[in-house]
Backbone as CSV, one residue per row, in Angstrom:
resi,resn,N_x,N_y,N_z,CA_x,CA_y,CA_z,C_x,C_y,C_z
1,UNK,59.923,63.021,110.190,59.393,64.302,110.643,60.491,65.158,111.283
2,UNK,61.194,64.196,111.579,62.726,65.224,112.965,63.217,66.003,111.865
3,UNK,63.526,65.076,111.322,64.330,65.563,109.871,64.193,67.060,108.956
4,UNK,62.586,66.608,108.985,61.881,68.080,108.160,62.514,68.792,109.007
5,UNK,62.101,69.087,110.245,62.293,70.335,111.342,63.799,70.834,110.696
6,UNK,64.455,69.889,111.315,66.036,70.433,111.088,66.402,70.711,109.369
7,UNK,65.712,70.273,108.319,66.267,70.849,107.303,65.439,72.176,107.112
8,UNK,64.046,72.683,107.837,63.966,73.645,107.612,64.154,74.603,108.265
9,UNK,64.809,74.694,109.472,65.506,75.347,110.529,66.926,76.032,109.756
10,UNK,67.529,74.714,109.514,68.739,75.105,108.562,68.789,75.773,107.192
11,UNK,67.467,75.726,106.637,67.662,76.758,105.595,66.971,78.026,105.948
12,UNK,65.806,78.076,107.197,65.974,79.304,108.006,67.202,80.064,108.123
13,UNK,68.498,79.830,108.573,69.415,79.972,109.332,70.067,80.226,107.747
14,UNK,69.985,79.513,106.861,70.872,79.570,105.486,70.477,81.171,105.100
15,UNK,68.987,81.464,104.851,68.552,82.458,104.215,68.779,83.755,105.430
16,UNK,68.447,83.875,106.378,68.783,84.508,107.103,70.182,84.810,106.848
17,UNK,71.567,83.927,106.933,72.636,84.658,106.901,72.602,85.192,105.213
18,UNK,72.582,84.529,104.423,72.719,85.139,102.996,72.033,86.255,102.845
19,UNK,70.782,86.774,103.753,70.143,88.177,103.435,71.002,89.168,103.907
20,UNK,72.124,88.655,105.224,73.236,89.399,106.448,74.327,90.074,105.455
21,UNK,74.439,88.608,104.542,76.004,89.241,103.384,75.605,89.909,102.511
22,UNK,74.421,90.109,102.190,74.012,90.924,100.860,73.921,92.351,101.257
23,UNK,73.227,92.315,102.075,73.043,93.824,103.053,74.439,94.241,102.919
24,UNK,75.360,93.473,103.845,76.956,94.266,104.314,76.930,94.553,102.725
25,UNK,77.213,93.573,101.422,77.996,93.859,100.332,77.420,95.400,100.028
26,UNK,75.823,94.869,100.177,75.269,96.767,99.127,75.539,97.539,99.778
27,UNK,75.695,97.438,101.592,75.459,99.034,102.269,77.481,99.232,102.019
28,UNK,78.261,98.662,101.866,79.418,98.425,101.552,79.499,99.342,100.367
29,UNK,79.032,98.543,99.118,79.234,99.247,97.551,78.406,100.851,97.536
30,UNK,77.247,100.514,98.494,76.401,102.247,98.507,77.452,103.153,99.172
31,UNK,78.481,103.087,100.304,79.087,103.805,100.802,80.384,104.282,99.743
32,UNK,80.668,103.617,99.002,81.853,103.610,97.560,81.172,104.974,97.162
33,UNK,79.797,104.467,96.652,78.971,105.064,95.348,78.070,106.146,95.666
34,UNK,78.940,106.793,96.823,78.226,108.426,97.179,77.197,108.738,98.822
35,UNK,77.406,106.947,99.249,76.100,107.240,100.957,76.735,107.639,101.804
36,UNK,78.543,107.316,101.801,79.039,108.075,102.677,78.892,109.375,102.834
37,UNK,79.373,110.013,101.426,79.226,111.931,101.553,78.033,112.108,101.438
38,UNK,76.376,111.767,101.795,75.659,111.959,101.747,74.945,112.430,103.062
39,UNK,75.317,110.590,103.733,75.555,110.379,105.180,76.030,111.404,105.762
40,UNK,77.511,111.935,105.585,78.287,113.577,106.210,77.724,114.545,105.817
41,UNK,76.779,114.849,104.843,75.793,116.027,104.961,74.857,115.792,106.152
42,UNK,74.257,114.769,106.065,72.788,115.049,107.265,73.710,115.229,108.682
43,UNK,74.835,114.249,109.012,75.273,114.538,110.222,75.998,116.015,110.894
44,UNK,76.542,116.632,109.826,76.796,117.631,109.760,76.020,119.151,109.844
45,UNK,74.343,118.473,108.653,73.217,119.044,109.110,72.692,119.051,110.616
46,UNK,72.836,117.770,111.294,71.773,117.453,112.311,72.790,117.855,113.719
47,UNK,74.293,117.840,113.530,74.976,118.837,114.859,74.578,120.396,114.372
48,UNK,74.931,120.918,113.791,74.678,122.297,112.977,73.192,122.630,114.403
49,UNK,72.144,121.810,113.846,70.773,122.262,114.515,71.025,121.717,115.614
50,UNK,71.575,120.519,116.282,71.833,120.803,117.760,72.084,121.658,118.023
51,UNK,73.054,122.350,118.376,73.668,123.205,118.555,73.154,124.948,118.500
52,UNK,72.685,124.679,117.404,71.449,126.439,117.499,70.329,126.258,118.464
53,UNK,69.782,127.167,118.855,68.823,127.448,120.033,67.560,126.649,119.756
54,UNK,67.017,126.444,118.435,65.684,125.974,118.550,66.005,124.307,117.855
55,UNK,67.012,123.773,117.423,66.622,122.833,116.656,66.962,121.375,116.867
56,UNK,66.960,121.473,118.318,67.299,120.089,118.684,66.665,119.185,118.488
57,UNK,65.278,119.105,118.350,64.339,118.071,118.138,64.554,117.850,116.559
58,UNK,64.739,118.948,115.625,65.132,118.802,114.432,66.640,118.265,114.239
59,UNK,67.438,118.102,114.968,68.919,117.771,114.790,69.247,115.878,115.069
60,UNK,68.175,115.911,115.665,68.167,114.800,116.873,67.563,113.663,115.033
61,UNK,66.630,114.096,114.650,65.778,113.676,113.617,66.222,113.286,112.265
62,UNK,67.626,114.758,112.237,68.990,114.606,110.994,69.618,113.511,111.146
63,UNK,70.172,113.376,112.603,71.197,111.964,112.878,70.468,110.912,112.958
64,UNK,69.520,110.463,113.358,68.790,109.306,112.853,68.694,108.875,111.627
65,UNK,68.072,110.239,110.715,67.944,110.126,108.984,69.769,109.197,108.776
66,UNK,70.391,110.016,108.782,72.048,109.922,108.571,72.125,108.963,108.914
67,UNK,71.889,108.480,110.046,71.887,106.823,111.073,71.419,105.778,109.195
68,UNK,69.941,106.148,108.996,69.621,105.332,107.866,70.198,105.262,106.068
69,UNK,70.457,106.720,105.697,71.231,106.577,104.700,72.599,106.572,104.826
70,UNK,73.084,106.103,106.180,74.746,105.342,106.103,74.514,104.109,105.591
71,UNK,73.297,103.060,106.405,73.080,101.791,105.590,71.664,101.621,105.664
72,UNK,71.578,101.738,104.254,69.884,101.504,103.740,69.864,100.435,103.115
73,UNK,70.754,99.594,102.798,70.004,98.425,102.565,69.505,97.625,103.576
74,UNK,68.602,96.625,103.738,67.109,96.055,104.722,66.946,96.468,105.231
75,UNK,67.092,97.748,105.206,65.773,98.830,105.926,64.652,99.633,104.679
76,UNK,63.507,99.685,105.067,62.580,100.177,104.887,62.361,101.269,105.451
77,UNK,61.293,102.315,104.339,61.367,103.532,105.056,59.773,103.513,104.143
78,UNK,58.778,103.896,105.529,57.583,104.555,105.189,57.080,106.090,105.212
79,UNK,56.884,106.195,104.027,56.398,107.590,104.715,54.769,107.645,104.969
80,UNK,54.279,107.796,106.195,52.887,108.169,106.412,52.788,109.624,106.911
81,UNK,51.836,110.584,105.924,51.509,112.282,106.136,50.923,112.415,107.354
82,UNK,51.775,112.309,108.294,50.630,112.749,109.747,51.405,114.232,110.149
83,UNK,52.597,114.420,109.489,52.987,115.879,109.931,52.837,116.622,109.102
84,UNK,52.322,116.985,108.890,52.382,117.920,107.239,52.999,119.163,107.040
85,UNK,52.494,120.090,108.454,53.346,121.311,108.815,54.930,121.334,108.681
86,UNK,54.872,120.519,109.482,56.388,119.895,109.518,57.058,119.779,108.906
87,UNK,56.373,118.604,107.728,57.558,118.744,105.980,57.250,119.705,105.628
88,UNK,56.255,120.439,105.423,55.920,121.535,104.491,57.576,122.539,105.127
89,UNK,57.373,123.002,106.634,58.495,123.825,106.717,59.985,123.123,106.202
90,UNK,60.488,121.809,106.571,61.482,121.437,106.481,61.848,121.355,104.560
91,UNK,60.710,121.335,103.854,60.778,120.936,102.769,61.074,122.482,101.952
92,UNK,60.505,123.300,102.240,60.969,125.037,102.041,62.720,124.919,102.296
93,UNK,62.936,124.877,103.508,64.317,125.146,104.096,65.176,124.182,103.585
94,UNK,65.351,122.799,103.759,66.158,121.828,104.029,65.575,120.733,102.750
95,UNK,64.576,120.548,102.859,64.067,119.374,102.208,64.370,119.374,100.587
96,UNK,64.162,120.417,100.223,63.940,120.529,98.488,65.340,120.017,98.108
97,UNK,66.635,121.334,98.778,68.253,120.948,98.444,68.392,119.265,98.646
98,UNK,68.274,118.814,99.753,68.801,117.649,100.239,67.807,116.343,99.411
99,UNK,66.542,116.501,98.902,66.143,115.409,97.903,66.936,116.023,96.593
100,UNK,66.459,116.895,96.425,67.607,116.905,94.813,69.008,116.418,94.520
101,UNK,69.504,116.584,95.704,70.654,115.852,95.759,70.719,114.158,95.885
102,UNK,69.520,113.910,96.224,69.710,112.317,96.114,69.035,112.188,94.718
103,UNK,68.303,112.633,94.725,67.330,112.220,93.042,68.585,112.570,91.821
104,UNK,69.340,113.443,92.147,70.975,113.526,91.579,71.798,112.345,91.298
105,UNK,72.102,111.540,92.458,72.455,110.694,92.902,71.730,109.435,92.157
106,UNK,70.866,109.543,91.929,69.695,107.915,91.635,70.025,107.978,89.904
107,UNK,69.737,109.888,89.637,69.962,109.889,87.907,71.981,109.436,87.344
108,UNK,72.359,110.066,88.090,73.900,109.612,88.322,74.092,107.756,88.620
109,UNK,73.287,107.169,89.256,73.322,105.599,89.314,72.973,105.437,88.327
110,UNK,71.967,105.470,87.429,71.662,105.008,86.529,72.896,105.088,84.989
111,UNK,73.186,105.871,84.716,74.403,106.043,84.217,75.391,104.880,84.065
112,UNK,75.468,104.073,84.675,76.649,103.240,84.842,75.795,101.804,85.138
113,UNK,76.368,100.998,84.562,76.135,99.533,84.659,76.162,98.741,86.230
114,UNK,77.060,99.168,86.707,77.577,98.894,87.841,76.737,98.886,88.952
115,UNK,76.463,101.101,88.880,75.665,101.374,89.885,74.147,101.691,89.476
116,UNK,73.527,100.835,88.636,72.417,100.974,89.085,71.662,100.339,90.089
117,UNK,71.894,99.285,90.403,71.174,98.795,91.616,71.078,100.013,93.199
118,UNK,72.134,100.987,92.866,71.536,102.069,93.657,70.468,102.724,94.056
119,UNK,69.940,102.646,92.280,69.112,103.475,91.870,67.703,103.568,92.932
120,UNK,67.062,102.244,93.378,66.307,102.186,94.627,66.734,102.480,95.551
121,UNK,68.138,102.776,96.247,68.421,103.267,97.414,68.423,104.892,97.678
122,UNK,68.883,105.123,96.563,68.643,106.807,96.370,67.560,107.552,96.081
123,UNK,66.665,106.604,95.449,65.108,106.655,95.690,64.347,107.225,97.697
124,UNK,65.062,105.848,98.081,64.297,105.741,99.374,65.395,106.933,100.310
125,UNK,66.252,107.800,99.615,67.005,108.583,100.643,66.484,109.956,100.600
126,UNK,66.106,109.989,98.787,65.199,111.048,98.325,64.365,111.415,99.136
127,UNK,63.091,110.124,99.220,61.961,110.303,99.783,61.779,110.631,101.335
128,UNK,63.305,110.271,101.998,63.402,110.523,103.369,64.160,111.976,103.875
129,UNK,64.621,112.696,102.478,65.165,113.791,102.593,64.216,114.728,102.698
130,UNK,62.787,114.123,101.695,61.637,115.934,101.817,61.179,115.495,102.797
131,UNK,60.840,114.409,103.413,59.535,114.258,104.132,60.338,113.558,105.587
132,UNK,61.340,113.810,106.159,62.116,113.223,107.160,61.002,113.168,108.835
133,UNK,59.961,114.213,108.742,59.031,113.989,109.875,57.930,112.985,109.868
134,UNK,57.090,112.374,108.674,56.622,111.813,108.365,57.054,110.457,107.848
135,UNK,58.436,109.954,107.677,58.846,108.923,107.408,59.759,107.824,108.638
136,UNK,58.993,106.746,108.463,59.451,106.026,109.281,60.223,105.105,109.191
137,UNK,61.340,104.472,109.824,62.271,103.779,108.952,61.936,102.205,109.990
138,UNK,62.045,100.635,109.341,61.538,99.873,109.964,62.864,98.980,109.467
């Protein structure tokens, strides 16, 4: 019985680190394959609106986003509609440019052998670009 414990502790501990190196490798190869300059848009977006008179709560919201598409791999991102106003304005202004540019990005992964396994990450950067008030990242 001791035994069980400790061999399944240890492949606890096995799978746990092997999920640690996979993450670094993709959020690694995603930063190669376009999350960095993606990443320097929202941060660039989200001082921009610090900095103007009304948009700190909106700026504050950019660098978080940016926080998640620097490294999106094992993170999750939900979106639940409880703001609607919210995307609706951000999605007029900000939202439409900044998903097209990832849905850019996902059709551009696909293209290449290499980078498609992107193709879900640029998905979930898309979906956090229109709807950044309503999406939650876990």
């Amino acid at each position: 019985m001791r035994d069980i414990k400790r061999i399944n502790a240890h492949n606890a501990i096995m799978r746990w680190a092997v999920k640690k190196v996979y993450r670094m490798i993709g959020n690694a190869y995603w930063k190669i394959f376009g999350g960095f300059a993606i990443s320097l848009v929202w941060f660039a977006l989200g001082l921009f609106l610090i900095l103007s008179v009304f948009g700190l709560a909106l700026g504050i919201k950019c660098i978080r986003i940016g926080l998640f598409v620097f490294r999106p791999f094992g993170k999750q991102s939900v979106v639940v509609f409880d703001r609607p106003m919210s995307d609706a304005l951000w999605a007029v202004t900000f939202g439409v440019p900044l998903g097209l540019l990832a849905v850019a990005g996902a059709l551009t992964s696909l293209l290449g052998l290499v980078t498609a396994p992107l193709f879900l990450q640029w998905i979930k950067v898309a979906r956090a670009s229109v709807f950044p008030f309503s999406t939650y990242i876990r």
